[in-house]
N, CA and C of each residue as an Amber inpcrd file, in Angstrom:
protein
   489
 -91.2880000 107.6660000 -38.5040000 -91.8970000 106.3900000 -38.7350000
 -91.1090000 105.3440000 -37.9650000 -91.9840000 104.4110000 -37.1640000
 -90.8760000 103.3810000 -36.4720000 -90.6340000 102.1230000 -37.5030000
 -89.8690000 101.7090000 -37.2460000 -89.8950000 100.4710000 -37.3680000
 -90.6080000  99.0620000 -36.7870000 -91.0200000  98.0740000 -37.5970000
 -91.4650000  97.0910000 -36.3810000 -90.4640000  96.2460000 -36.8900000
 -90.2120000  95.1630000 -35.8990000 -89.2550000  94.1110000 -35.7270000
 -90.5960000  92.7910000 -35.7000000 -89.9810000  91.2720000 -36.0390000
 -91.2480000  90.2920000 -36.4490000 -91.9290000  89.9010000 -35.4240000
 -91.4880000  90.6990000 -33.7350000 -92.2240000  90.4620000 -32.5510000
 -93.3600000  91.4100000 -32.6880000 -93.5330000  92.6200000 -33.5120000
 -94.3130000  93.7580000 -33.3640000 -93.6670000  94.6690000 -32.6040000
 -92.5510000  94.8550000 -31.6370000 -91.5620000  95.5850000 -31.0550000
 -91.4330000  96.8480000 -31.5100000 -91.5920000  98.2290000 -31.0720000
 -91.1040000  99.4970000 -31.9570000 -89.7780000  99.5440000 -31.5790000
 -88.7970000  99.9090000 -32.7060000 -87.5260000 100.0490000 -32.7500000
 -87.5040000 102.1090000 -32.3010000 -86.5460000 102.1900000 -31.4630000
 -86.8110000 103.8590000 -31.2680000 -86.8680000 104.8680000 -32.5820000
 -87.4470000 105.8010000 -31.9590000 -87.9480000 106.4160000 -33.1650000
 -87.0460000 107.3290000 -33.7180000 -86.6590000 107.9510000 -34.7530000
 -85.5490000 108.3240000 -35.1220000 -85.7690000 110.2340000 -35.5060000
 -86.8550000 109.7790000 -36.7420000 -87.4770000 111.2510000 -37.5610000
 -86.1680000 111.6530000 -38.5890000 -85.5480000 110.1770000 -39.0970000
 -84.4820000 111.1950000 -40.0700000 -85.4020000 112.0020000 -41.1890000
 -84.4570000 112.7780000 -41.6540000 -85.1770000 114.1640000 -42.8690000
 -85.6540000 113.5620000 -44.0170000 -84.4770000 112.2880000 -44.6420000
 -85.1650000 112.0010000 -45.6090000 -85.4800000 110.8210000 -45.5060000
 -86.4960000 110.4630000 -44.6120000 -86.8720000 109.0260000 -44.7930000
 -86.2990000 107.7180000 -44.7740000 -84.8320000 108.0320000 -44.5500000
 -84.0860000 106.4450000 -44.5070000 -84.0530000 105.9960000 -42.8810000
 -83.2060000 105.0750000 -42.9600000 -82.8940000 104.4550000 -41.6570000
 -81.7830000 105.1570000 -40.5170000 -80.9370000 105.7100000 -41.1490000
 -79.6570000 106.1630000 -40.5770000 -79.7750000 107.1080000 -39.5250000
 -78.3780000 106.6180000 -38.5400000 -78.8510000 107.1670000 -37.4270000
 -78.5590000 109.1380000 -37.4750000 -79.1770000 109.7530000 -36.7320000
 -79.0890000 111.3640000 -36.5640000 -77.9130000 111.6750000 -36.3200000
 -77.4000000 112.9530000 -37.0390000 -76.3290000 113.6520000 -37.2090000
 -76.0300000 114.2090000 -35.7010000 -74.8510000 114.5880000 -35.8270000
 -74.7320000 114.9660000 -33.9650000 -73.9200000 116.4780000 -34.1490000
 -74.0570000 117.3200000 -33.0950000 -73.3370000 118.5710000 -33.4860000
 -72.1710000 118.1590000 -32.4750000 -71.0440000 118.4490000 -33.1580000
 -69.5860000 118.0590000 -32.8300000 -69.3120000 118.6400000 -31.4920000
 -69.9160000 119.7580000 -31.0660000 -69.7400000 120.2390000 -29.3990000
 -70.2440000 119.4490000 -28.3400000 -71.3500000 118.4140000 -29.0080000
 -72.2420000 117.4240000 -27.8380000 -71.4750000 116.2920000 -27.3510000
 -70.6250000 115.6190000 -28.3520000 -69.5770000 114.0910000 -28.4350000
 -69.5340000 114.0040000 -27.3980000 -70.1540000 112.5630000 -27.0460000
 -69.4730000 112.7250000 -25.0450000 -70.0840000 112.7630000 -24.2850000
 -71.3580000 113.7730000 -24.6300000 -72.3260000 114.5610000 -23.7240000
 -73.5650000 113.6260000 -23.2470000 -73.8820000 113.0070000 -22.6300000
 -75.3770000 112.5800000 -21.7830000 -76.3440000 113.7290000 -22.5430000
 -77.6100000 112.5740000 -23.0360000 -78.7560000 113.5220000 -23.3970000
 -79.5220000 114.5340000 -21.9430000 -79.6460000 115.8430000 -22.0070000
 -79.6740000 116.3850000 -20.5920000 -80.9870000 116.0180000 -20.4480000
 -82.1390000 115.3540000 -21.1470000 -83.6510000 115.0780000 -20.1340000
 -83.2520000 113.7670000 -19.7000000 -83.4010000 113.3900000 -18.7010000
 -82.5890000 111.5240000 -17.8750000 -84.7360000 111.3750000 -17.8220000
 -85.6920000 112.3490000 -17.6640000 -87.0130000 111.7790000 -17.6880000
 -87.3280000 111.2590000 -19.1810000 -86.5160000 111.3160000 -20.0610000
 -87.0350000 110.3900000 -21.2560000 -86.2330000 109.6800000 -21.3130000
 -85.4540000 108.8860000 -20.6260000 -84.6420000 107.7100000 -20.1320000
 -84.2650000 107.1570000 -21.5530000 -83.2410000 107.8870000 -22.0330000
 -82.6470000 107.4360000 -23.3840000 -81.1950000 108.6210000 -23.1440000
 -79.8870000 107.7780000 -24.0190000 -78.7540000 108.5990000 -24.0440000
 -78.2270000 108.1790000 -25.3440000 -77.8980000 109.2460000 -26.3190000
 -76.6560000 108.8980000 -27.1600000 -75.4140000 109.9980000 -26.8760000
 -74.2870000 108.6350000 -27.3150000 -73.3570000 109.0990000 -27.1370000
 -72.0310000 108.9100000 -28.2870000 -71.8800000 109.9090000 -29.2640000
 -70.8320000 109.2090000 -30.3430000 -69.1910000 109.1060000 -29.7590000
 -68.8230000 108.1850000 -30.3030000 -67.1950000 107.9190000 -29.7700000
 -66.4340000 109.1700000 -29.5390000 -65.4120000 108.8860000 -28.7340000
 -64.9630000 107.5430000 -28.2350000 -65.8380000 107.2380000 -26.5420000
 -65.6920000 106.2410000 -26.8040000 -66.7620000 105.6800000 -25.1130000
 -66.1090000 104.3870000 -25.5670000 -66.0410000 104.0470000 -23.6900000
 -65.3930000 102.3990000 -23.5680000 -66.8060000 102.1130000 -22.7060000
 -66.7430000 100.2150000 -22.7230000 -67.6560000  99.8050000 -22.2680000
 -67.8500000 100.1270000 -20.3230000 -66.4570000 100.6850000 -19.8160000
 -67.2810000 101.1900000 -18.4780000 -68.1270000 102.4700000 -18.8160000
 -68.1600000 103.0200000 -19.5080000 -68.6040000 104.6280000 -19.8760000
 -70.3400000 103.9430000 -20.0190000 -70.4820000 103.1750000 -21.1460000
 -71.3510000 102.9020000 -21.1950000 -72.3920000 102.0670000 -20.3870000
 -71.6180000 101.3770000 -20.0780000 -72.0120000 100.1350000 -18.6810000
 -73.0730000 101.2590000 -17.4270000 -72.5100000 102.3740000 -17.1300000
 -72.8160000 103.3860000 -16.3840000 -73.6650000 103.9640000 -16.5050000
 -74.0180000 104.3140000 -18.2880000 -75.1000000 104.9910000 -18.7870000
 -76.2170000 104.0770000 -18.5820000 -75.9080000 102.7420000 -18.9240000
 -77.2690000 101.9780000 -18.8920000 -77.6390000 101.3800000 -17.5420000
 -76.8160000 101.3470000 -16.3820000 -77.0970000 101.5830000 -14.9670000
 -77.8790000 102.4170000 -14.6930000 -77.4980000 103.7510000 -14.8640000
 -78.2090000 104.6200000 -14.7820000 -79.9960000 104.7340000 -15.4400000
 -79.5580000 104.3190000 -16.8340000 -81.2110000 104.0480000 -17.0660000
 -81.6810000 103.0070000 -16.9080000 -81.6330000 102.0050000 -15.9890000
 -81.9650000 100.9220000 -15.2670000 -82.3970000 100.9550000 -13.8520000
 -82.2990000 102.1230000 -13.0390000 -82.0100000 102.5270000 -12.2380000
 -83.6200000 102.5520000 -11.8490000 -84.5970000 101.7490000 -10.8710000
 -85.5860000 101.7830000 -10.1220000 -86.3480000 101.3750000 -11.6220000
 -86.1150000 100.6610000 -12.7430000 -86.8570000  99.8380000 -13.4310000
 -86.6940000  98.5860000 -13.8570000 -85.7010000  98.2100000 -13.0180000
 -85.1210000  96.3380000 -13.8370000 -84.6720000  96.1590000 -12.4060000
 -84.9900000  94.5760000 -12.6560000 -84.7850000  93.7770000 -11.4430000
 -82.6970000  93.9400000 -11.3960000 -81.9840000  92.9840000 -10.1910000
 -80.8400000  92.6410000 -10.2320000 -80.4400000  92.0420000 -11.7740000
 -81.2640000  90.9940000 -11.7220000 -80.5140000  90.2510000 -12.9980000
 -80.9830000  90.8080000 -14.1120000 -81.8190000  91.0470000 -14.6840000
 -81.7210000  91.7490000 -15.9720000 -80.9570000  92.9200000 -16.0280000
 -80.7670000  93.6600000 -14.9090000 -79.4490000  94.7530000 -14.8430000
 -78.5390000  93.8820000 -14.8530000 -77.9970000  93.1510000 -14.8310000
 -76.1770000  92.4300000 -15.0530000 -76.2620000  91.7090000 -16.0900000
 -77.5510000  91.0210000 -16.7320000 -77.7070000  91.0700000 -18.6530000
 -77.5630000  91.9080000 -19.3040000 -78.3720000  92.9640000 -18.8570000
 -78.1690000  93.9580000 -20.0210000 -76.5980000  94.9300000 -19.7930000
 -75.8060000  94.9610000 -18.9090000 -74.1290000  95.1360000 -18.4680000
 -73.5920000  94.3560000 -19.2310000 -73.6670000  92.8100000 -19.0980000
 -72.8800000  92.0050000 -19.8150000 -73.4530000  92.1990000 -21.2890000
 -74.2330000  91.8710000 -21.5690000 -74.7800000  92.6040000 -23.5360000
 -74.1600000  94.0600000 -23.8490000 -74.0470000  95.3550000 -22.8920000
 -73.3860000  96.1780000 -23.0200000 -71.4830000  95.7780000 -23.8680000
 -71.2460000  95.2440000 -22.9720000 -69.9610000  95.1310000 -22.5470000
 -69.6210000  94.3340000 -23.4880000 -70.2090000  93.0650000 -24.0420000
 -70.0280000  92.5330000 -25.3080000 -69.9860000  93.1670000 -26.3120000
 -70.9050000  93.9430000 -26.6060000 -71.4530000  94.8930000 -27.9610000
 -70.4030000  96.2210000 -28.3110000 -69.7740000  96.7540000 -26.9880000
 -68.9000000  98.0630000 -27.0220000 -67.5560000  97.4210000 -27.1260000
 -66.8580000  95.8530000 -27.0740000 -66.1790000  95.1960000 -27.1580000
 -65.8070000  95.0340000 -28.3680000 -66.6120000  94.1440000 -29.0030000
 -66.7680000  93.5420000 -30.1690000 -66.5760000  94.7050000 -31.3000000
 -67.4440000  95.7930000 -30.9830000 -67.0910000  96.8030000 -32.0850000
 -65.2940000  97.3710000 -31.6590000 -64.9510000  97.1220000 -30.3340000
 -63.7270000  97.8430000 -30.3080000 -62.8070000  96.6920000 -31.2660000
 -63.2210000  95.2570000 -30.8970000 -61.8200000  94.5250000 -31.6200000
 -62.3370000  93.5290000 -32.8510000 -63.4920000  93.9960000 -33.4540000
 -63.6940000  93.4390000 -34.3720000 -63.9970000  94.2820000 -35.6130000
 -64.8460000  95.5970000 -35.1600000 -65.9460000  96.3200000 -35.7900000
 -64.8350000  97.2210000 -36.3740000 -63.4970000  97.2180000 -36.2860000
 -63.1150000  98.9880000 -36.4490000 -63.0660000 100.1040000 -35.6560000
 -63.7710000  99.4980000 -34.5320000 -63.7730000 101.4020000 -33.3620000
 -65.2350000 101.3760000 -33.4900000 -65.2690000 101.7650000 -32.0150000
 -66.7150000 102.4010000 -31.7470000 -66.8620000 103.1680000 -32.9950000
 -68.0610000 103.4760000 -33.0260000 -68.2650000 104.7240000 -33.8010000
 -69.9140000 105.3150000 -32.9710000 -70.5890000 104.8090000 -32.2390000
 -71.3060000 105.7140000 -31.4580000 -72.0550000 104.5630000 -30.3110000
 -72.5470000 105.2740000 -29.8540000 -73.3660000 104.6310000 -28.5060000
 -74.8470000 105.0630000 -27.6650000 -75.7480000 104.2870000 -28.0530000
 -77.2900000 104.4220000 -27.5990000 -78.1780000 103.6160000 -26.8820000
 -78.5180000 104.1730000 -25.7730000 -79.3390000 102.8640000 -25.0110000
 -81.1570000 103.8330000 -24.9660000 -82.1580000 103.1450000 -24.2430000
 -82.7610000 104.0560000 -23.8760000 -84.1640000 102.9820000 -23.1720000
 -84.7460000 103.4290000 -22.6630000 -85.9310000 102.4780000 -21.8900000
 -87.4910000 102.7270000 -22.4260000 -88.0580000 101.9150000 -22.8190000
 -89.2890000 102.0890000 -23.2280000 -89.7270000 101.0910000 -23.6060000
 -91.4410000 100.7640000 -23.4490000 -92.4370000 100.1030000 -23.6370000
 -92.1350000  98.7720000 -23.0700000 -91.1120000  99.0550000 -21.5430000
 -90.5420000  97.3310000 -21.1930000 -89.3860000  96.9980000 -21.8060000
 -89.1000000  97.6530000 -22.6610000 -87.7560000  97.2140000 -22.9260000
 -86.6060000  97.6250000 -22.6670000 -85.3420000  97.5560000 -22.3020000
 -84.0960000  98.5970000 -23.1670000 -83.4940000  98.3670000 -24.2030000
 -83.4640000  99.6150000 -25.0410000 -82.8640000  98.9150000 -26.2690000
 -81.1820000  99.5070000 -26.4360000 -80.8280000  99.0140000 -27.1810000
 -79.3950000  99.5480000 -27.1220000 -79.0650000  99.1810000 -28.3940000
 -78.2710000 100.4670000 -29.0110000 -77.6270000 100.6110000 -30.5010000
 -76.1360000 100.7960000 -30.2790000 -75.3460000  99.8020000 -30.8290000
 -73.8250000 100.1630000 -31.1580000 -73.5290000 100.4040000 -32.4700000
 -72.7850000 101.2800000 -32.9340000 -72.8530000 101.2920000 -34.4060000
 -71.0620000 101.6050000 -34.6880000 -70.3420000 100.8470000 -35.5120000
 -68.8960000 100.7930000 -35.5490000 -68.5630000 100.7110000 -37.4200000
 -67.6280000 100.8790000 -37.1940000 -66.8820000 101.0970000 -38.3970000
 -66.7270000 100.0170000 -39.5460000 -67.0090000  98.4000000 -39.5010000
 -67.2650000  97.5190000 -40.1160000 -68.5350000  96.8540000 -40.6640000
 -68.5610000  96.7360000 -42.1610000 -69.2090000  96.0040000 -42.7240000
 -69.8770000  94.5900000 -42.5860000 -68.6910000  94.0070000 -41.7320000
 -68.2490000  92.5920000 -41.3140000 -69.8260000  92.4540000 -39.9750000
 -69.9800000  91.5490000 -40.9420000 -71.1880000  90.6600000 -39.4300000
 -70.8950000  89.9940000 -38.8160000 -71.2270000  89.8640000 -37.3280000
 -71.1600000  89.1230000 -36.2200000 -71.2660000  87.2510000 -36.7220000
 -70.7340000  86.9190000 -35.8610000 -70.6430000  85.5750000 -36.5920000
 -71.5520000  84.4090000 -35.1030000 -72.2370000  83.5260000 -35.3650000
 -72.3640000  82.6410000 -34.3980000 -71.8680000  81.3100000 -35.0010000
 -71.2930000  80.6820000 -34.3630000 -70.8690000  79.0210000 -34.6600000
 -70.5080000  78.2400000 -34.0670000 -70.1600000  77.0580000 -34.4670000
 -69.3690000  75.9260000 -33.6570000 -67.8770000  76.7670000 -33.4830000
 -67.6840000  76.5650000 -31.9850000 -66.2900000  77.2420000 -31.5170000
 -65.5670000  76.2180000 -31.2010000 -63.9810000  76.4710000 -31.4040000
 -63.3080000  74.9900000 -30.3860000 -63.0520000  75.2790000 -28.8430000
 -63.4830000  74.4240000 -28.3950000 -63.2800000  74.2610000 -26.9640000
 -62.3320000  74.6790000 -26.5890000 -61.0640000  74.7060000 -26.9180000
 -59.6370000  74.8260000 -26.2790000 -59.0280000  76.1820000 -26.5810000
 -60.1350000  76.8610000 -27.5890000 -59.4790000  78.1730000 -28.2220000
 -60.7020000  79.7810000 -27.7340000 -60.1340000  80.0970000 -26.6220000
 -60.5890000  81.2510000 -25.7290000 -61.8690000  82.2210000 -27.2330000
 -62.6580000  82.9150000 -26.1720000 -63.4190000  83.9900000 -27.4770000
 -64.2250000  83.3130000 -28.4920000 -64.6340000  84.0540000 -28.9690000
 -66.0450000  83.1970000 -30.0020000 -67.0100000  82.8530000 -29.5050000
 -67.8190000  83.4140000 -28.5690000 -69.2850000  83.2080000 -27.6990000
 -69.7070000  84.5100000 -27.3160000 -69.4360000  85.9140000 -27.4660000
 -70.0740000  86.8910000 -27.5440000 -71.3610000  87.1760000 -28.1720000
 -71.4010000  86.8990000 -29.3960000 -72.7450000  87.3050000 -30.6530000
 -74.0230000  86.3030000 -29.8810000 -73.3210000  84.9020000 -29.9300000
 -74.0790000  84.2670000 -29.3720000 -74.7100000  84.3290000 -27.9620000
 -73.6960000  84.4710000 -27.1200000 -74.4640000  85.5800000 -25.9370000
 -75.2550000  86.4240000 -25.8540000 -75.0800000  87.8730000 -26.6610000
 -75.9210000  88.8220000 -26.9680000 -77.4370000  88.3200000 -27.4690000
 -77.5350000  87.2120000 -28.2040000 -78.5620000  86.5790000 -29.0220000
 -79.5640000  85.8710000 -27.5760000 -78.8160000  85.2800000 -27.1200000
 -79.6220000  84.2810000 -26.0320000 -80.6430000  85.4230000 -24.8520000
 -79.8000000  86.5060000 -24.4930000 -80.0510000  87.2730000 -23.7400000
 -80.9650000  88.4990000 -24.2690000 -80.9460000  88.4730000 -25.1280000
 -82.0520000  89.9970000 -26.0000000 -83.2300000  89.2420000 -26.6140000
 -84.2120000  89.8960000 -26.3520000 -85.5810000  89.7730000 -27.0460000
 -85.5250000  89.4610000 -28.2910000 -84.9190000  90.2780000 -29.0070000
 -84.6400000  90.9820000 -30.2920000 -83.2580000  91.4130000 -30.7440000
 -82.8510000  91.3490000 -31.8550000 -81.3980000  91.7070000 -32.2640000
 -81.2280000  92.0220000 -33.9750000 -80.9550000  93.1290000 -34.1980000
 -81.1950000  93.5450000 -35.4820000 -79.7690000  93.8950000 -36.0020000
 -79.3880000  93.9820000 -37.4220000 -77.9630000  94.5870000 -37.4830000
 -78.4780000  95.4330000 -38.9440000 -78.4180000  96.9520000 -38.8290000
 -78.5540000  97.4480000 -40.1620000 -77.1810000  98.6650000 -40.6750000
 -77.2580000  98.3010000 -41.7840000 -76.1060000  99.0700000 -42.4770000
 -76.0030000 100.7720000 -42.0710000 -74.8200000 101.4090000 -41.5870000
 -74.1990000 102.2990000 -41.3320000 -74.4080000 103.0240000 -42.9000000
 -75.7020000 104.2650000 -43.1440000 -75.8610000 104.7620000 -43.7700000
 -75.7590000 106.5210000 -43.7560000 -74.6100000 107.0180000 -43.0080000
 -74.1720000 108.4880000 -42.6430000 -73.2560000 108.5500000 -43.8420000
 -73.0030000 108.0310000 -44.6300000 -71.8850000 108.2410000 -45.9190000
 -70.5520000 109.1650000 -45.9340000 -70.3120000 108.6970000 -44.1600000
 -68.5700000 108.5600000 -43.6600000 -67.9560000 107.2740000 -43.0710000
 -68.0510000 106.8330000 -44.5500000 -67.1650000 105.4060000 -44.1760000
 -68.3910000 104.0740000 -44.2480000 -67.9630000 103.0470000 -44.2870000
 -68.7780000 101.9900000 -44.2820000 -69.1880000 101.6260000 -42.7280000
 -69.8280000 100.8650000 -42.2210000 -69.8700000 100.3500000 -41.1140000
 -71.5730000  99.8910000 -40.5680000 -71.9780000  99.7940000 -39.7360000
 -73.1550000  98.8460000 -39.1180000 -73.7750000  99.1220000 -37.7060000
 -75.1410000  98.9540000 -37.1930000 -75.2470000  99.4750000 -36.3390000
 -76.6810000  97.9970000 -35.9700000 -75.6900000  98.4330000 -35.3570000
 -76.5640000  96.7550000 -34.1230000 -77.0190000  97.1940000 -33.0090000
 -79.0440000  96.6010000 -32.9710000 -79.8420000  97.3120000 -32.2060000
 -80.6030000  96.0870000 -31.5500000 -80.3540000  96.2730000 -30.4220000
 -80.5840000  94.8760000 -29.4060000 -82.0010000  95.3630000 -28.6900000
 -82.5960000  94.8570000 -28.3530000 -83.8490000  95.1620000 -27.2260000
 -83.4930000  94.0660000 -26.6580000 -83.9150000  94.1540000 -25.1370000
 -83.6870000  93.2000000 -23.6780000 -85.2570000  93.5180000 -22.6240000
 -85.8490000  92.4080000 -22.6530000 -86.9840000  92.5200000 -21.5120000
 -86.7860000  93.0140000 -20.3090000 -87.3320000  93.9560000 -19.9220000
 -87.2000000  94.7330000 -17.9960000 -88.3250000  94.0170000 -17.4850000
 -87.4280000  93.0720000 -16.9660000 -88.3300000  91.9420000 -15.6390000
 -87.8780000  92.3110000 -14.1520000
């Protein structure tokens, strides 16, 4: 069952067993591994991955479908999102992009409870414009609770227009 988001947007499709939200179990020999069909232009990947690892993956599925600049949005939204979970979230805890219906969407999912924050920042004090970045630049931006029941944590699912 997909999800819709309040644009009408399908969120990727999942097929967990029992009906919840949470993302699919992974067999511990794959960690790491590129999904091997690149023709259904989608990859997960559970930690550890740094944002060049990922930056690469979503090059790759960008690759003869997005203009220049929406490829160096959706890099910089990468690179924020695999960031933020490294020094805010607790640690990666997995990594998903994939291309469809015009969009790419991309899931980070990390080890904290803690939500992204947008606000008044001070001028003179570096950091604090990431979330808000990610926001300006994505279609869509969802954050739902880390429901694998190892550990608490969150998984933030961005869609970005391929213009």
């Amino acid at each position: 069952m997909s999800e819709l988001t309040d644009e009408g947007s399908r969120l990727p499709e999942f097929s967990p067993a029992d009906g919840d939200s949470r993302l699919p179990e992974f067999d511990p020999e794959a960690v790491g591994v590129r999904s091997p069909a690149p023709a259904e232009r989608s990859v997960r990947i559970a930690a550890p991955l740094k944002a060049r690892g990922a930056r690469a993956e979503v090059s790759r599925l960008l690759a003869g479908v997005a203009g220049e600049r929406c490829v160096n949005d959706a890099l910089l939204v990468v690179s924020e999102l695999i960031s933020n979970a490294d020094r805010h979230g607790g640690g990666l805890r997995e990594f998903a992009a994939g291309v469809e219906d015009g969009h790419l969407w991309l899931e980070v999912a990390d080890h904290s409870e803690v939500l992204p924050r947008s606000g008044a920042h001070d001028p003179l004090v570096p950091g604090g414009f990431g979330w808000s970045l990610v926001r300006r630049l994505s279609a869509d931006a969802r954050i739902r609770p880390w429901t694998a029941g190892d550990g608490p944590g969150k998984t933030i699912v961005v869609f970005l227009r391929l213009e």
